[in-house]
C-alpha positions as CSV (number, residue, x, y, z in Angstrom):
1,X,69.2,100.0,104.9
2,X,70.4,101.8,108.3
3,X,71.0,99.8,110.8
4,X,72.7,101.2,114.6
5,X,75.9,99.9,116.4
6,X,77.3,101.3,119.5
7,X,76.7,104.6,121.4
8,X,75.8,107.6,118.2
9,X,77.2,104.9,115.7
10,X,74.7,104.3,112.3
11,X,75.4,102.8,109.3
12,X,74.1,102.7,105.8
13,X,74.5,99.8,103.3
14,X,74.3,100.9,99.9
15,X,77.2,98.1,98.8
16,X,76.6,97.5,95.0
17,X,74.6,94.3,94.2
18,X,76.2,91.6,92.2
19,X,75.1,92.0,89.4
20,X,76.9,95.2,88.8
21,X,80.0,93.5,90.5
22,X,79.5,90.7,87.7
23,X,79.2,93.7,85.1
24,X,82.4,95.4,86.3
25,X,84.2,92.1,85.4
26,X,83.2,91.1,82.5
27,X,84.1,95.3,81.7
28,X,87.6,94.7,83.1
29,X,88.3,91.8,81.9
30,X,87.7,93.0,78.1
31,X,89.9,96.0,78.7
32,X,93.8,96.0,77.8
33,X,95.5,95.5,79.4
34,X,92.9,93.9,81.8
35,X,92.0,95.4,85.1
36,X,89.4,95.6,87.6
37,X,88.4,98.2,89.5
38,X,90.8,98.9,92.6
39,X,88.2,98.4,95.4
40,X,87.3,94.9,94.7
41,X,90.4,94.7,96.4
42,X,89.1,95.3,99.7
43,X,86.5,92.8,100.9
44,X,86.8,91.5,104.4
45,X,89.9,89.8,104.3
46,X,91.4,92.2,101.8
47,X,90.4,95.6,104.3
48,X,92.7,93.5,106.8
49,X,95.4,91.9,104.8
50,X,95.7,96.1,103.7
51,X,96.3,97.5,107.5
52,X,98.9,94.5,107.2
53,X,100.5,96.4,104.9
54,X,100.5,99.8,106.1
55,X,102.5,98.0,109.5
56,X,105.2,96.4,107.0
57,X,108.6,98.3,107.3
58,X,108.8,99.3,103.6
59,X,105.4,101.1,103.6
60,X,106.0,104.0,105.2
61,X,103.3,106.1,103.6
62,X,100.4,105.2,106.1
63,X,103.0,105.9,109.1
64,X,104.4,109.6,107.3
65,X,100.8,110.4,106.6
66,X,99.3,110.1,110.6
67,X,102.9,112.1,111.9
68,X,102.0,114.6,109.4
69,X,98.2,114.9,110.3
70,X,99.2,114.6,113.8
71,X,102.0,117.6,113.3
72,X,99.7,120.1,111.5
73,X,96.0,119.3,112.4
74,X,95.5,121.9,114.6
75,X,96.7,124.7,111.4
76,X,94.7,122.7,109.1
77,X,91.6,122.9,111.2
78,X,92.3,126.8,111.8
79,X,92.8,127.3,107.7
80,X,89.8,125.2,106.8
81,X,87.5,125.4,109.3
82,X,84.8,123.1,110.4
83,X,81.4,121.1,110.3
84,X,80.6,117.6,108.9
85,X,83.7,115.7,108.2
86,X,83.1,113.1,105.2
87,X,85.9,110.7,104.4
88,X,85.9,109.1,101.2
89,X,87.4,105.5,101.5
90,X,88.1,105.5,105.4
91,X,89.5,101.6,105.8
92,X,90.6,102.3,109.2
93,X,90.0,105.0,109.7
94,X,93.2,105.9,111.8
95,X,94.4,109.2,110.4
96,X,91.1,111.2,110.7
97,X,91.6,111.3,114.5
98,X,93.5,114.2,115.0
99,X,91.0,116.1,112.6
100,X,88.4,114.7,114.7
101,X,90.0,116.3,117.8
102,X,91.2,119.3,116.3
103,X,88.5,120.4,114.3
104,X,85.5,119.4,116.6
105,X,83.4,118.8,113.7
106,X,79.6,118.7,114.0
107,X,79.8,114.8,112.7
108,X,81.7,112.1,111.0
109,X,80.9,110.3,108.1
110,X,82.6,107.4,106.8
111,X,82.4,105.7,103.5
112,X,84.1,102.8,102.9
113,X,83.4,99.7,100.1
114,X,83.3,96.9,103.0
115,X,80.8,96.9,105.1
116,X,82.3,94.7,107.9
117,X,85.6,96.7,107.8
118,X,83.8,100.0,108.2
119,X,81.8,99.0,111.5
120,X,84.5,97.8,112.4
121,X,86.9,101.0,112.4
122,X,84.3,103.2,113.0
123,X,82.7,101.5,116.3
124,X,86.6,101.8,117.5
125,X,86.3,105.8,116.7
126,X,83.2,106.0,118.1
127,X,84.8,104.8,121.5
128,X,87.5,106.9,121.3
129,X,85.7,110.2,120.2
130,X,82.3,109.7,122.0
131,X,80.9,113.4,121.8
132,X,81.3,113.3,118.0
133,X,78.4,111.9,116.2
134,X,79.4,109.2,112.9
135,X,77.7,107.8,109.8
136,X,78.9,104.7,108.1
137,X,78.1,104.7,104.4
138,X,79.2,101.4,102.7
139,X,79.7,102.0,99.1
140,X,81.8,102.6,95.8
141,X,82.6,106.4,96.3
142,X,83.6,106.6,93.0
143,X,79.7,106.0,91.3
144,X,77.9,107.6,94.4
145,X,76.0,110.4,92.8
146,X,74.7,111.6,96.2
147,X,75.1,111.5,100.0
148,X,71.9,110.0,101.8
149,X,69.4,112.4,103.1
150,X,70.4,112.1,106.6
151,X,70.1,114.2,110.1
152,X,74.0,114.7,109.8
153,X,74.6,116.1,106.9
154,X,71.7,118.0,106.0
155,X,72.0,121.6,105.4
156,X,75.6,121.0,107.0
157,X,79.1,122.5,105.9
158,X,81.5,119.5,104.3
159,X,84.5,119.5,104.3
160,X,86.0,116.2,102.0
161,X,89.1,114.1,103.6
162,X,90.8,111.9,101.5
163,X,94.0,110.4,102.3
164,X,96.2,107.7,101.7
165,X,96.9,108.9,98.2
166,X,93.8,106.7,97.0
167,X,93.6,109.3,94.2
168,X,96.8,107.2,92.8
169,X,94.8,104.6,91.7
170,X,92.9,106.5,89.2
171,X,93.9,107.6,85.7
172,X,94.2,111.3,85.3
173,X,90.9,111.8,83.3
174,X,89.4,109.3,86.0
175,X,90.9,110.9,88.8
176,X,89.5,114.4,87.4
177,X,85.9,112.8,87.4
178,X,86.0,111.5,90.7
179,X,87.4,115.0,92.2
180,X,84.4,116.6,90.1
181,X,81.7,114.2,92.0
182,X,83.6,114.5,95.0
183,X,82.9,118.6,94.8
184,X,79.6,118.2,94.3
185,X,79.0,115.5,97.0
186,X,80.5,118.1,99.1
187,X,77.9,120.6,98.1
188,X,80.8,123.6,97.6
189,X,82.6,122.5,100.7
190,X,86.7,122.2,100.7
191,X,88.3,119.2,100.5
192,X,92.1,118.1,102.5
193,X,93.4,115.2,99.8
194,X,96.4,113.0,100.8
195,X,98.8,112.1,98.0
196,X,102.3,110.5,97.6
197,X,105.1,112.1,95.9
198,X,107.4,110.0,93.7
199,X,110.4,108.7,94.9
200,X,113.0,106.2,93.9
201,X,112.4,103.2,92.0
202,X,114.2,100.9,94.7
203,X,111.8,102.7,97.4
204,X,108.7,102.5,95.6
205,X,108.7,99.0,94.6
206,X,109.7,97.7,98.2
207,X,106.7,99.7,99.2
208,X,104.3,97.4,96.9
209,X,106.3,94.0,97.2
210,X,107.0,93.9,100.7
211,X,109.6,91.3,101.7
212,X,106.9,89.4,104.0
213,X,104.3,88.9,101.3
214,X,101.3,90.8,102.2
215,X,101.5,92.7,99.2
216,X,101.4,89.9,97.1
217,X,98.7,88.0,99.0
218,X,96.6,90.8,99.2
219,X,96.8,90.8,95.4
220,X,96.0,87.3,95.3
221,X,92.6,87.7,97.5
222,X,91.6,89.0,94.7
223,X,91.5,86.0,92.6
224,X,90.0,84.3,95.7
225,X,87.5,86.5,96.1
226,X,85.8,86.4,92.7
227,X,86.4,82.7,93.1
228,X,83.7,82.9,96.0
229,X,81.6,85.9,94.9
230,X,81.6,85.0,91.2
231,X,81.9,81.2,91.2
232,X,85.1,81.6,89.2
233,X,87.9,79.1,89.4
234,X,91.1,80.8,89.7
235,X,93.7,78.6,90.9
236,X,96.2,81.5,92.7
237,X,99.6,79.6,92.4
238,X,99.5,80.3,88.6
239,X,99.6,83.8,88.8
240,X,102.8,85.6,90.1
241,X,102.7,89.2,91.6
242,X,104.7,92.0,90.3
243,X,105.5,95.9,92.0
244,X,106.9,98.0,88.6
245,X,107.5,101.6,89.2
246,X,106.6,102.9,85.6
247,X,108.8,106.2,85.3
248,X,106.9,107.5,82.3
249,X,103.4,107.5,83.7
250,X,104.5,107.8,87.4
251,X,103.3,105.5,89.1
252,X,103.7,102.3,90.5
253,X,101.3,99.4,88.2
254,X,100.7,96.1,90.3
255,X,100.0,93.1,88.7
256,X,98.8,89.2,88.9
257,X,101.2,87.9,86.2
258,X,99.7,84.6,84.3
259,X,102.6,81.8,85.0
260,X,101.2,79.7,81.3
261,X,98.5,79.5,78.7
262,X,95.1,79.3,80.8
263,X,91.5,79.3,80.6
264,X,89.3,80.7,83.5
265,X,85.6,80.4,84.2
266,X,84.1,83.8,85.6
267,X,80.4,83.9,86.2
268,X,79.9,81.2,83.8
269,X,82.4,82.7,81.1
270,X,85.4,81.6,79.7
271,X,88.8,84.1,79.8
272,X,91.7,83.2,78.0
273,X,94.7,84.1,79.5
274,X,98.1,83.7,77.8
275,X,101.5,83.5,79.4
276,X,102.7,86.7,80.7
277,X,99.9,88.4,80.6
278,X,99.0,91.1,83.4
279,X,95.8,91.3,85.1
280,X,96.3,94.6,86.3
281,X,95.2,95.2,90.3
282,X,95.7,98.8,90.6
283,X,97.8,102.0,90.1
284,X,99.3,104.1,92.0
285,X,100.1,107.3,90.7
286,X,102.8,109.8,92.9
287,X,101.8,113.2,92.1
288,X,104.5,116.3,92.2
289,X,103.6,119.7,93.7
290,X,102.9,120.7,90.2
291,X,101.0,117.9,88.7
292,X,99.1,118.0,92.1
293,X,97.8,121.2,91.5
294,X,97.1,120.9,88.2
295,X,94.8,118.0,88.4
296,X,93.3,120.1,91.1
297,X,92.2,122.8,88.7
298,X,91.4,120.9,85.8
299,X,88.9,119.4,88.3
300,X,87.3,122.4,89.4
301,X,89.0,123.2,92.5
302,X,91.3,126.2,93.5
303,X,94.4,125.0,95.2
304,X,95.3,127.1,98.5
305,X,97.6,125.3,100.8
306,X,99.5,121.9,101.2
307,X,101.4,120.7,104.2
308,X,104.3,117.6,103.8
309,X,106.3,115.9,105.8
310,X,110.0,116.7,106.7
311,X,111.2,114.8,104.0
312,X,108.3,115.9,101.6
313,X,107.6,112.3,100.8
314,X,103.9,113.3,100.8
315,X,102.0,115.7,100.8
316,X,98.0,117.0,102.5
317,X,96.4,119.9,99.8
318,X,94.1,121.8,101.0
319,X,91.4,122.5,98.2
320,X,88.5,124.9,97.7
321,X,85.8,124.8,95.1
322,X,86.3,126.9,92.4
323,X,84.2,129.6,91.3
């Protein structure tokens, strides 16, 4: 379905139907330890409760990451060139503006997994970068086996953005799938991927367990939401959220702790749930220079630049499909 919002604005629903939602938890729930997939996450309320957390004081990465893009989009634009911008997971979609101005790109296009949220962000873009046509796409990135046939991007030059280090909250082998099918959703085109660096364990686990709470609530919507989407009856207060950097796998593992012995109805199913036990929410894996580049190359890209910040907290790679 494509529907049309302000000024050059369009928008294309392809948001997957509940049944596979109920599929992907029942799938989750059987795995150990138990974990959904990260974008469930981020429905309405859980899109906003997230920009809450990129404003918190501890999470600096969202703040780093636009000073960088602002810094060096005008050499990023000259290295990689231009054409149809596609961002994979926009939210926001704050950081693509200085692309947007730099590289004067023939269109945007915007996928995101909520569709509010998206027209949202991108009707704000659209009114600040009027001359530059944009496509909404509301979907799971991660499954999409091919960009709509649409005015935009046909027979168009891509070139992938992806910050925010959303890579993080992949495995490696899942990570190296989703950079595969993000080269050929980019039909050959490069790609300029956003990814955090590790750090200190004191740092990192601020980042994910703000003092204010958002980190935790936003984990928490989680449990609301398949209380309202699945008809499951979670009661929140009996889990406890938990921020562990975990130095061996690098990354940070976030996680709805069960307070006691429980049993949960989802979708009309029981789940047993003991004391202590993790449901995991997501991962978030801080990639090194090294490990960065080769996760690139095992994924069928060649690795030609990166820019950081002064610090190098974080880093932008620029990435080309391999031959």
């Amino acid at each position: 379905m494509t529907t049309q919002t302000p000024a050059r604005l369009q928008l294309i629903d392809l948001h997957p139907p509940s049944e596979d939602i109920r599929r992907l938890v029942q799938d989750g729930l059987q795995r150990e330890p138990r974990q959904l997939p990260a974008w469930f996450l981020y429905d309405n309320k859980g899109s906003r409760l997230f920009d809450q957390i990129c404003q918190q004081p501890e999470y600096s990465l969202t703040r780093t990451e636009i000073a960088l893009l602002e810094s060096a989009a005008a050499d990023m634009a000259r290295a990689i060139g231009s054409g149809v911008i596609v961002e994979f997971g926009a939210g926001s979609a704050r950081k693509v503006g200085p692309l947007l101005k730099a590289m004067q790109p023939s269109a945007y296009v915007a996928l995101d997994i909520s569709a509010e949220h998206l027209r949202r962000s991108t009707s704000a873009l659209q009114t600040q970068h009027p001359g530059v046509p944009m496509l909404g796409i509301c979907c799971d990135h991660s499954q999409l086996d091919v960009l709509p046939d649409h005015p935009l991007i046909r027979g168009t030059r891509r070139v992938g953005f992806f910050p925010g280090s959303s890579l993080g909250n992949f495995t490696r082998d899942e990570a190296i799938a989703l950079l595969r099918r993000f080269r050929d959703l980019l039909d050959g085109g490069p790609m300029l991927l956003g990814l955090d660096q590790p750090k200190s364990r004191s740092r990192l686990e601020a980042a994910y367990n703000d003092a204010a709470g958002i980190s935790a609530a936003f984990a928490h919507n989680l449990l609301q939401r398949l209380n309202k989407d699945l008809g499951a009856n979670f009661n929140p207060d009996m889990f406890r959220y938990e921020a562990v950097w975990q130095e061996a796998e690098s990354r940070v593992r976030m996680a709805l702790i069960s307070e006691s012995n429980q049993t949960v109805s989802v979708a009309g199913e029981p789940w047993t749930f003991s004391a202590g036990q993790p449901l995991v929410t997501e991962y978030s894996v801080k990639y090194s220079v090294k490990m960065a580049r080769e996760l690139a190359e095992d994924a069928g890209w060649r690795w030609c630049q990166r820019w950081h910040d002064p610090a190098d907290d974080l880093s932008m790679h620029w990435l080309e499909a391999a031959d």
